[in-house]
One Martini backbone bead per residue (centre of mass of N, CA, C, O) as a GRO file, in nm:
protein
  336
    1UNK     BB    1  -1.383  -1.086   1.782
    2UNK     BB    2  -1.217  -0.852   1.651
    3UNK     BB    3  -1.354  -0.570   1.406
    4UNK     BB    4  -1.224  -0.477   1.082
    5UNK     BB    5  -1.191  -0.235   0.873
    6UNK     BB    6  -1.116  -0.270   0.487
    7UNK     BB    7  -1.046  -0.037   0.284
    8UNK     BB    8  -1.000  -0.208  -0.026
    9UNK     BB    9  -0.985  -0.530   0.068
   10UNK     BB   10  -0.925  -0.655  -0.220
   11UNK     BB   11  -0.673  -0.574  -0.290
   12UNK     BB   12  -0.294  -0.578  -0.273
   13UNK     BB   13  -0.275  -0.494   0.075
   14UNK     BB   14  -0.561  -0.561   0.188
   15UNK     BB   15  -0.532  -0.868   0.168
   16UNK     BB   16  -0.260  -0.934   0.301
   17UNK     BB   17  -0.410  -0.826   0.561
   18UNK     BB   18  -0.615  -0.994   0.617
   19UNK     BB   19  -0.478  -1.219   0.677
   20UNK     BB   20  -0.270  -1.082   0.912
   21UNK     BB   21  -0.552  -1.065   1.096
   22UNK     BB   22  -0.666  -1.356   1.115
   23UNK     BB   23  -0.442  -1.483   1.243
   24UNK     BB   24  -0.418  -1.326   1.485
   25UNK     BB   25  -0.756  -1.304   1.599
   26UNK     BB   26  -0.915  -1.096   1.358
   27UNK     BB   27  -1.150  -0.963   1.208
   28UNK     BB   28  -1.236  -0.917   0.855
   29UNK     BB   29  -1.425  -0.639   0.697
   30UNK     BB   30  -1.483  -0.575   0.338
   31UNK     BB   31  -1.442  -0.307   0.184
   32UNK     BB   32  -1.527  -0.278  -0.211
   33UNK     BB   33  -1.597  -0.177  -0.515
   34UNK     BB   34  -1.402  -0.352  -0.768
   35UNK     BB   35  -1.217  -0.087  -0.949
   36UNK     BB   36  -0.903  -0.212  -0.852
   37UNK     BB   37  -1.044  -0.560  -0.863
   38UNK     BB   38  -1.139  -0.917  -0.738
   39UNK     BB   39  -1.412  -1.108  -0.644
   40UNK     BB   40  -1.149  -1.349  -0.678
   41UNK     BB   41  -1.033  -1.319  -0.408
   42UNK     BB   42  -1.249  -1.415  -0.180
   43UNK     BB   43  -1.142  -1.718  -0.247
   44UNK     BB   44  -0.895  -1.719  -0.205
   45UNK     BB   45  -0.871  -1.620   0.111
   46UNK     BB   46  -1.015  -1.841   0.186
   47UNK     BB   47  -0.840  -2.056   0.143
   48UNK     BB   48  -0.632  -1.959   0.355
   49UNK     BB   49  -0.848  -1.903   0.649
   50UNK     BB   50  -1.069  -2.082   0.654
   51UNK     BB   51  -1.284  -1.849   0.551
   52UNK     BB   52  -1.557  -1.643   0.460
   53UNK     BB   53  -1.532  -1.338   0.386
   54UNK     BB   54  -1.649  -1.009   0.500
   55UNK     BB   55  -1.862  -0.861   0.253
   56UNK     BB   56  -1.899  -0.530   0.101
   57UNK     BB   57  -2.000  -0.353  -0.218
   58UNK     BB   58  -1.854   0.015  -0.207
   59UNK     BB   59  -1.857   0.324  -0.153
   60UNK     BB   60  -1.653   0.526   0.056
   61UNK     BB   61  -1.836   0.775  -0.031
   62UNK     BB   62  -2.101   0.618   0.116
   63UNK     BB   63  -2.253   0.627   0.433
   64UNK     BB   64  -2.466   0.389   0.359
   65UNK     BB   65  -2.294   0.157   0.383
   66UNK     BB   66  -2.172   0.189   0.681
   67UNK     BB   67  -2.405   0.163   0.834
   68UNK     BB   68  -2.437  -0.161   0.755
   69UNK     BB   69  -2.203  -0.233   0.909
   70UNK     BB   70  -2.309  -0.110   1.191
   71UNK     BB   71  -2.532  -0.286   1.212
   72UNK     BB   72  -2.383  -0.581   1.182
   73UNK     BB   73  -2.112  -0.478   1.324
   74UNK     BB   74  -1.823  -0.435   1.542
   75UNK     BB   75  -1.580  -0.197   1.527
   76UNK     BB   76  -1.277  -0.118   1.631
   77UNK     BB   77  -1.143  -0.093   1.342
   78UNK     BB   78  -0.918   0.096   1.057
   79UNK     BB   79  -0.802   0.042   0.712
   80UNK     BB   80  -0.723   0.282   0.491
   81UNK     BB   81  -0.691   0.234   0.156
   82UNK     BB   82  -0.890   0.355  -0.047
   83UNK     BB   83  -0.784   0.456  -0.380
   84UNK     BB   84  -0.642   0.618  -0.662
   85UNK     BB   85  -0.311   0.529  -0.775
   86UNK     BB   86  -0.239   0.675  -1.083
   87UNK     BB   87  -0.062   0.911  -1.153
   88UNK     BB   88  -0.107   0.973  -1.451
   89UNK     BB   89  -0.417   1.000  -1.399
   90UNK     BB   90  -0.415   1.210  -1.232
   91UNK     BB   91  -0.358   1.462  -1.413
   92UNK     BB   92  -0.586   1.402  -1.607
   93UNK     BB   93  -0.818   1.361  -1.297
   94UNK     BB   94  -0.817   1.507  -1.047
   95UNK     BB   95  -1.097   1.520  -0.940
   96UNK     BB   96  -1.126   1.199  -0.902
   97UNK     BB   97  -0.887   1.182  -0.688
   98UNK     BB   98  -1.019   1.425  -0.460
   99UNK     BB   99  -1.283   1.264  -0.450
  100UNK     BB  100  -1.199   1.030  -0.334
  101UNK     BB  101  -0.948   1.043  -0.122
  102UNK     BB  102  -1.097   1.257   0.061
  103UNK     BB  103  -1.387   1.180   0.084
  104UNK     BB  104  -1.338   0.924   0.203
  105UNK     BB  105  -1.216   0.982   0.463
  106UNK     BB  106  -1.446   1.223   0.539
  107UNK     BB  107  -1.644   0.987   0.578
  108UNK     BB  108  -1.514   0.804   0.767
  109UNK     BB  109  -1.435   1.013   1.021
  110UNK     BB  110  -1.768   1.074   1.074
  111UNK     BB  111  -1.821   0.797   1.156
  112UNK     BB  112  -1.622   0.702   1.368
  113UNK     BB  113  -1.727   0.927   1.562
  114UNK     BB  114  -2.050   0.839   1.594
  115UNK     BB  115  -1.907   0.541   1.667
  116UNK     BB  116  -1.659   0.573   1.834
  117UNK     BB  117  -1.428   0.460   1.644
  118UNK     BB  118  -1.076   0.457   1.764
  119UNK     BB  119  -0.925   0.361   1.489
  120UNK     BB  120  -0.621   0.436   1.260
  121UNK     BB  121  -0.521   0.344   0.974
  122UNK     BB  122  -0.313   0.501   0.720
  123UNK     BB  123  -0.279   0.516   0.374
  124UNK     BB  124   0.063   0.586   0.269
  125UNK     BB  125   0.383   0.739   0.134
  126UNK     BB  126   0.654   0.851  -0.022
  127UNK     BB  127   0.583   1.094  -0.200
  128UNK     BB  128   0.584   1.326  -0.014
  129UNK     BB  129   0.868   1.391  -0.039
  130UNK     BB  130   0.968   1.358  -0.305
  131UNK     BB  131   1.310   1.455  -0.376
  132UNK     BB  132   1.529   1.441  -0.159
  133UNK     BB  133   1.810   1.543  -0.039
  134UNK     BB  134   1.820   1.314   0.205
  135UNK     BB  135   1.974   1.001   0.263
  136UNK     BB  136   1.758   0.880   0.442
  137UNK     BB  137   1.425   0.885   0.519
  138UNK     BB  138   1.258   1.057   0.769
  139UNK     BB  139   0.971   1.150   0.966
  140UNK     BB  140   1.129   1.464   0.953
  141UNK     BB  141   1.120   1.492   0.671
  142UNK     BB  142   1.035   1.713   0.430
  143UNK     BB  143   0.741   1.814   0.249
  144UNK     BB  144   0.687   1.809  -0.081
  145UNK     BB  145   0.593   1.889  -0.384
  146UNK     BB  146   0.392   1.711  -0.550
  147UNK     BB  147   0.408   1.579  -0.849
  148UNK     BB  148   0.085   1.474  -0.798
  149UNK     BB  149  -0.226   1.479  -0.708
  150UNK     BB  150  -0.180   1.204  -0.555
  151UNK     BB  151  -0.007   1.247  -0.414
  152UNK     BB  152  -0.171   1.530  -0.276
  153UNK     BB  153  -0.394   1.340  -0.128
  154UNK     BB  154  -0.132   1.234   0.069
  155UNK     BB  155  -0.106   1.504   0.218
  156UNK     BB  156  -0.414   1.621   0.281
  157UNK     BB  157  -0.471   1.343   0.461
  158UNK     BB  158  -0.269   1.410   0.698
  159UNK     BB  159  -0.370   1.691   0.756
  160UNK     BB  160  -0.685   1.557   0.840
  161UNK     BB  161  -0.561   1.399   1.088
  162UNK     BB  162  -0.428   1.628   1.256
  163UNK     BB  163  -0.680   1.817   1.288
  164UNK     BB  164  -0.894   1.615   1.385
  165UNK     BB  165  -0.754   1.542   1.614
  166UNK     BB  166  -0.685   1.827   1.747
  167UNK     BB  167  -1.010   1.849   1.819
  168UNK     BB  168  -1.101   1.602   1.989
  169UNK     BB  169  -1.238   1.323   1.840
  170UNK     BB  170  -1.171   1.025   1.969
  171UNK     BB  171  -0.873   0.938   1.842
  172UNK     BB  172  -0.660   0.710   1.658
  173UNK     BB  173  -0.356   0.763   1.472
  174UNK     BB  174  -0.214   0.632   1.152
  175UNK     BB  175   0.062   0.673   0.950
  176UNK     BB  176   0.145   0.540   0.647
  177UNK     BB  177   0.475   0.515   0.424
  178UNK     BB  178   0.560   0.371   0.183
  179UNK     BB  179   0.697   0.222  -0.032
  180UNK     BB  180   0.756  -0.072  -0.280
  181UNK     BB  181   0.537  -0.279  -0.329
  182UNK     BB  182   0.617  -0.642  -0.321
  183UNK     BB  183   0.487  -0.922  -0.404
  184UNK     BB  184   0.348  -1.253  -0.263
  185UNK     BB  185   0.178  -1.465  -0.145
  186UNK     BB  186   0.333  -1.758  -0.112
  187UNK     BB  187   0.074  -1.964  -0.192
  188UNK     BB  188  -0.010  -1.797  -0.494
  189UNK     BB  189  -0.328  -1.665  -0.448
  190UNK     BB  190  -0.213  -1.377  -0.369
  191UNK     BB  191  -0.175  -1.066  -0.561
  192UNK     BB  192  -0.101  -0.850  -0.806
  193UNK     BB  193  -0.396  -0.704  -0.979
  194UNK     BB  194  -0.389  -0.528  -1.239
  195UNK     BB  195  -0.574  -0.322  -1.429
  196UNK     BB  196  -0.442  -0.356  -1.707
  197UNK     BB  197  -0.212  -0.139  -1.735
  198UNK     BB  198   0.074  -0.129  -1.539
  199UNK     BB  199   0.199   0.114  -1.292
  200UNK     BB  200   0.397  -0.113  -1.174
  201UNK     BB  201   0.714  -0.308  -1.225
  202UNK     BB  202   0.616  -0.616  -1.136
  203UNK     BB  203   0.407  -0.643  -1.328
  204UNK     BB  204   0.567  -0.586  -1.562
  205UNK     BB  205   0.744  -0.815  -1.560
  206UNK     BB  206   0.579  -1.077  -1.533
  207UNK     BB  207   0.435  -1.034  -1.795
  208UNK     BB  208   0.689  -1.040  -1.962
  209UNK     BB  209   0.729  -1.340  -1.899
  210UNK     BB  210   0.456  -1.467  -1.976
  211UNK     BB  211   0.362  -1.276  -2.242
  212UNK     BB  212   0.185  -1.002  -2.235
  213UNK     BB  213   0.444  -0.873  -2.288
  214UNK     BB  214   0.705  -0.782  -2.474
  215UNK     BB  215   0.824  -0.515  -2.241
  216UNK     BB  216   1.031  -0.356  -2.125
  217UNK     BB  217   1.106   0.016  -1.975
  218UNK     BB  218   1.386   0.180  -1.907
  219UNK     BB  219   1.364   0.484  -1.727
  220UNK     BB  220   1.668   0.536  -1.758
  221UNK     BB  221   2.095   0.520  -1.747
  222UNK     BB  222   2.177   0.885  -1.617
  223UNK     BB  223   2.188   0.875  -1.332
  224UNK     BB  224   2.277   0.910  -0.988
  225UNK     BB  225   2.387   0.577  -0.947
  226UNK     BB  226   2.508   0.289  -1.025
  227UNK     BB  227   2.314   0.195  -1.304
  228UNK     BB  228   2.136   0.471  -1.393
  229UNK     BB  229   1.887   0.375  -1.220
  230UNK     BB  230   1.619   0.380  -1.042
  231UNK     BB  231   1.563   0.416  -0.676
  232UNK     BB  232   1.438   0.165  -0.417
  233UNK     BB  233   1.227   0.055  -0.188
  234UNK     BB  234   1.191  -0.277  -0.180
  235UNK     BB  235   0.850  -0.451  -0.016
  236UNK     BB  236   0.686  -0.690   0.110
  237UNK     BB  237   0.382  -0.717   0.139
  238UNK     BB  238   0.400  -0.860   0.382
  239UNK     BB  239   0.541  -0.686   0.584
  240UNK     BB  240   0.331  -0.472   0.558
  241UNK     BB  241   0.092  -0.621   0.688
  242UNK     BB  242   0.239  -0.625   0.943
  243UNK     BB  243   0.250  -0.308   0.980
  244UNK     BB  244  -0.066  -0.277   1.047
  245UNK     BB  245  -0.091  -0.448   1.299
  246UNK     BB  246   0.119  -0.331   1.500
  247UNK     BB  247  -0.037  -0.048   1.481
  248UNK     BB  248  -0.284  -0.171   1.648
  249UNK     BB  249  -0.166  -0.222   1.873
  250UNK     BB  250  -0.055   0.040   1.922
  251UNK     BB  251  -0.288   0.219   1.957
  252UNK     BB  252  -0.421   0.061   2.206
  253UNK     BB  253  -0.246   0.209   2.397
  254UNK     BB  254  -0.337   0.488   2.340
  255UNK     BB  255  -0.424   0.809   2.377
  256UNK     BB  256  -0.643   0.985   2.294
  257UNK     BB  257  -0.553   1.193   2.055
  258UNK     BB  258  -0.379   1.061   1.822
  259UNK     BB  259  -0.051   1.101   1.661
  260UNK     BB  260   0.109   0.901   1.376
  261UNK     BB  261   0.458   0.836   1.199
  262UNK     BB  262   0.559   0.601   0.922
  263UNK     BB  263   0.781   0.414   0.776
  264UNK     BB  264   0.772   0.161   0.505
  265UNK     BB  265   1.058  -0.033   0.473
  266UNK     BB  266   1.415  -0.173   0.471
  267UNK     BB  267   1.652   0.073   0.418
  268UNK     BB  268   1.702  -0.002   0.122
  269UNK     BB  269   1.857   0.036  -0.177
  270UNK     BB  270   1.714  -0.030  -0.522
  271UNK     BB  271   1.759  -0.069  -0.874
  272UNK     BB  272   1.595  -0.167  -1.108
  273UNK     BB  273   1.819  -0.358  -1.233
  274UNK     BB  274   1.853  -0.504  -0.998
  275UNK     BB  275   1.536  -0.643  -0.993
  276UNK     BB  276   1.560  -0.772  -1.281
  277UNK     BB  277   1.781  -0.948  -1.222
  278UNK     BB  278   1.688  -1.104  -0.983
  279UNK     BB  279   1.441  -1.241  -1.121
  280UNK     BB  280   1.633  -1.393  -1.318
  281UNK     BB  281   1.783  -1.582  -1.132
  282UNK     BB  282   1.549  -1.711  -0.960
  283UNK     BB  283   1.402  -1.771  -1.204
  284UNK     BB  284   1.535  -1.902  -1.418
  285UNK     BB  285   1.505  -1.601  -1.645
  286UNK     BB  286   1.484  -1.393  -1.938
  287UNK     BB  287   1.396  -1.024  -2.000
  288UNK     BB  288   1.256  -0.809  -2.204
  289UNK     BB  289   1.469  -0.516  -2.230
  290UNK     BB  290   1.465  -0.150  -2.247
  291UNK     BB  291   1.621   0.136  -2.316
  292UNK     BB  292   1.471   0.467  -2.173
  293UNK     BB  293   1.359   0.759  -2.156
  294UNK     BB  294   1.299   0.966  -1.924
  295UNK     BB  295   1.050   1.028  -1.663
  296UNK     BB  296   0.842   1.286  -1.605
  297UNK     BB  297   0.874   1.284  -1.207
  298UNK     BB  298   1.054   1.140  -1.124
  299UNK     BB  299   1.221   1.003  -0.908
  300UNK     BB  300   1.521   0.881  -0.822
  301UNK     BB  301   1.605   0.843  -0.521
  302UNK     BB  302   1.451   0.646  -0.219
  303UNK     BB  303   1.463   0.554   0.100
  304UNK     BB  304   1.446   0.439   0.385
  305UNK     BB  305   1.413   0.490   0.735
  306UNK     BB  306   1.333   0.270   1.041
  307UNK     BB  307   1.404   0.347   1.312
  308UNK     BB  308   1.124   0.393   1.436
  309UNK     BB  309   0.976   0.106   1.375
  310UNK     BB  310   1.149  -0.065   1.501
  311UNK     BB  311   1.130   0.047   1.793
  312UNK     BB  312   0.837   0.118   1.844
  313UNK     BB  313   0.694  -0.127   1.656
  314UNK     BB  314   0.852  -0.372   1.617
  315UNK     BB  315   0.968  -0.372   1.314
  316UNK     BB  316   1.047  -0.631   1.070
  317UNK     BB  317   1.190  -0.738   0.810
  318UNK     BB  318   1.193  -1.070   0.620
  319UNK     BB  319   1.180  -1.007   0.298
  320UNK     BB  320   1.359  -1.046   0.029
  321UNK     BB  321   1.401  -0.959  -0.322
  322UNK     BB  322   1.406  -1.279  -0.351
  323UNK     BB  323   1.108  -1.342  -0.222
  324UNK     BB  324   0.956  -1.136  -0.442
  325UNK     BB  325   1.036  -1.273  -0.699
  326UNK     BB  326   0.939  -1.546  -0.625
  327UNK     BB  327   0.618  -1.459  -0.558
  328UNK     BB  328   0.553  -1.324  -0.820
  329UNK     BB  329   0.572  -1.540  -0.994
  330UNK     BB  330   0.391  -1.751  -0.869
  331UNK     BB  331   0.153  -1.580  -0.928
  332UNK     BB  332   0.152  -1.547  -1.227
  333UNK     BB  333   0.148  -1.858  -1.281
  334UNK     BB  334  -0.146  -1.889  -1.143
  335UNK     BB  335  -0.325  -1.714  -1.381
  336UNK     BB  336  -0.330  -1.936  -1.648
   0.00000   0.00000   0.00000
C-alpha cells in the first residue's frame, strides 16, 4: 500500500482526508503537534477504517521529525494541511503565523528533494482572492493583498511552490483553495473539534444549539446580499476530503516540475442567514441568534467557479447544505 504523509492529520479536514485515503486502498501516516486537535480523535479514526492509525506527534517546522517518519515508511506522497488558521490572532501573532505556516513548508519542501518524494498537495485558501470584483472566483481571477497574516501566508506559500517548481527540483505540486469546509463524517465519529471559541460559523452554531454558547452573533444584515448577510460557499468537509484524493491521482499522471491550482467549493453561495435557517430546519430546532454590526474585514460575498475542478480532476460535490447542517449536529450531539 502507497504511504501518504498527512501533516496536520488529526485536525479537521486531515482527519476526513485520512479515512477518505484508507477506504481508497492507502495508507495515511499522519504528522500533527496535536495543538489545534485531540490525540482522541485517532481512536474515532480506528473506530471508522478499521484499523489503528499510523501517528506522530511533532511539530511541522522540526526536520527531525520527518526524518524518523522516513526512517520507518516510504512515504510516496503528502497532503500538507498542518497551519495556524485563526484570523484573528493571525493580526495579533504575525510572526508566529509566518514562523509556522510558510516555514513548516520550506522545511517540508527541502525534505521531499532529499528523499525523492514528488508529490504534494497543499491545503490553500479562498482569502487568497480578497473581495473579488467578478463572481464567482475561478483560479485565473487575480489575488488581491490579503486581510490578514493568516491570508498572506497562504499567498506566500503558493508563490514558494511555483518558484520550488521553477527550479526543476523534481516534485509536482498543487494547491487546493478551499472555500468553506462544513459538515463532518456521516457516521457521527470525527467533526469540527476547535480548540475554544469557534472561529468558524457551523462550530458556533451547534455549540449554541447544545447550550455551550448562549448565541450566534450575525455580523452585518446591510450587505448588498438577498438577505443583508454575508455569502459563502459553504463545502462538506466529506467532498473536500475526496478532493485531495482526485488531485494526488492527477498528480501521479504528471511530468515531473509540475504545477497546478483549483478551486474546491459547491459553485453556489449562501448567506450567513440561509445556513441559520438550514440548521434550524433539518434539525428541528430554533437557535438564539442575533444581528450585531458589521465585522472588519469580512469579504462580502465569494463563491467558486468549480468549472475547472469538475472537468480536470473529474471531481464533483455529493453533499448538500441540509447534509452539512444534519452532520454537524450529529457530530456536536455525540460529543456530550
Amino acid at each position: 500500500m502507497k504511504k501518504i504523509l498527512i501533516t496536520g492529520g488529526a485536525g479537521y479536514i486531515g482527519s476526513h482526508t485520512a479515512v477518505v485515503l484508507a477506504e481508497a486502498g492507502l495508507t495515511p501516516v499522519i504528522l500533527d503537534d496535536l495543538s489545534n486537535s485531540s490525540e482522541s480523535v485517532l481512536g474515532r479514526l480506528e473506530e471508522i477504517i478499521g484499523a489503528k492509525p499510523i501517528f506522530y506527534k511533532g511539530d511541522c517546522n522540526d526536520r527531525a521529525i520527518y526524518e524518523e517518519i522516513a526512517k520507518d515508511h516510504e512515504i510516496s506522497g503528502v497532503i500538507h494541511f498542518a497551519a495556524f488558521k485563526a484570523v484573528g490572532e493571525s493580526t495579533q501573532l504575525p510572526l508566529k503565523y509566518y514562523r509556522n505556516n510558510i516555514g513548516s513548508l520550506l522545511v517540508l519542501l527541502d525534505f521531499m528533494q532529499d528523499k525523492g518524494i514528488k508529490d504534494i498537495v497543499f491545503s490553500s485558501s479562498c482569502t487568497v482572492y480578497g473581495q473579488p470584483d467578478v463572481l464567482p472566483v475561478t483560479e485565473s481571477t487575480p489575488r488581491k493583498d490579503a486581510e490578514s497574516p493568516y491570508g498572506n501566508t497562504k499567498k506566500v506559500c503558493e508563490d514558494v511552490l511555483v518558484d520550488f517548481v521553477n527550479s526543476k527540483p523534481g516534485i509536482r505540486a498543487i494547491s487546493l483553495r478551499y472555500f468553506n469546509p462544513v459538515g463532518a463524517h456521516p457516521s457521527g465519529k470525527i467533526g469540527e473539534l476547535p480548540n475554544g471559541t469557534p472561529n468558524n460559523l457551523i462550530p458556533y452554531i451547534t455549540q449554541t444549539a447544545a447550550g455551550i454558547r448562549e448565541k450566534i452573533t450575525v455580523f452585518g444584515d446591510d450587505y448588498d446580499t438577498p438577505d443583508g448577510s454575508c455569502i459563502r460557499d459553504f463545502i462538506h468537509v466529506m467532498d473536500l476530503a475526496d478532493a485531495h484524493m482526485k488531485a494526488l491521482d492527477y498528480l501521479s499522471q504528471q511530468e515531473i516540475d509540475f504545477y497546478d491550482v483549483f478551486n474546491v467549493g459547491t459553485g453556489n453561495g449562501n448567506t450567513v442567514l440561509e445556513v441559520i435557517n438550514t440548521f434550524e430546519k433539518v434539525n428541528d430546532l430554533k437557535l438564539n441568534y442575533e444581528i450585531g454590526p458589521r465585522r472588519a474585514g469580512d469579504v462580502i460575498k465569494i463563491w467558486a467557479d468549480t468549472q475547472k475542478i469538475n472537468s480536470v480532476l473529474g471531481w464533483q460535490p455529493s453533499y448538500s447544505l441540509e447534509d452539512s447542517m444534519r452532520d454537524s449536529w450529529n457530530w456536536e450531539k455525540g460529543l456530550k
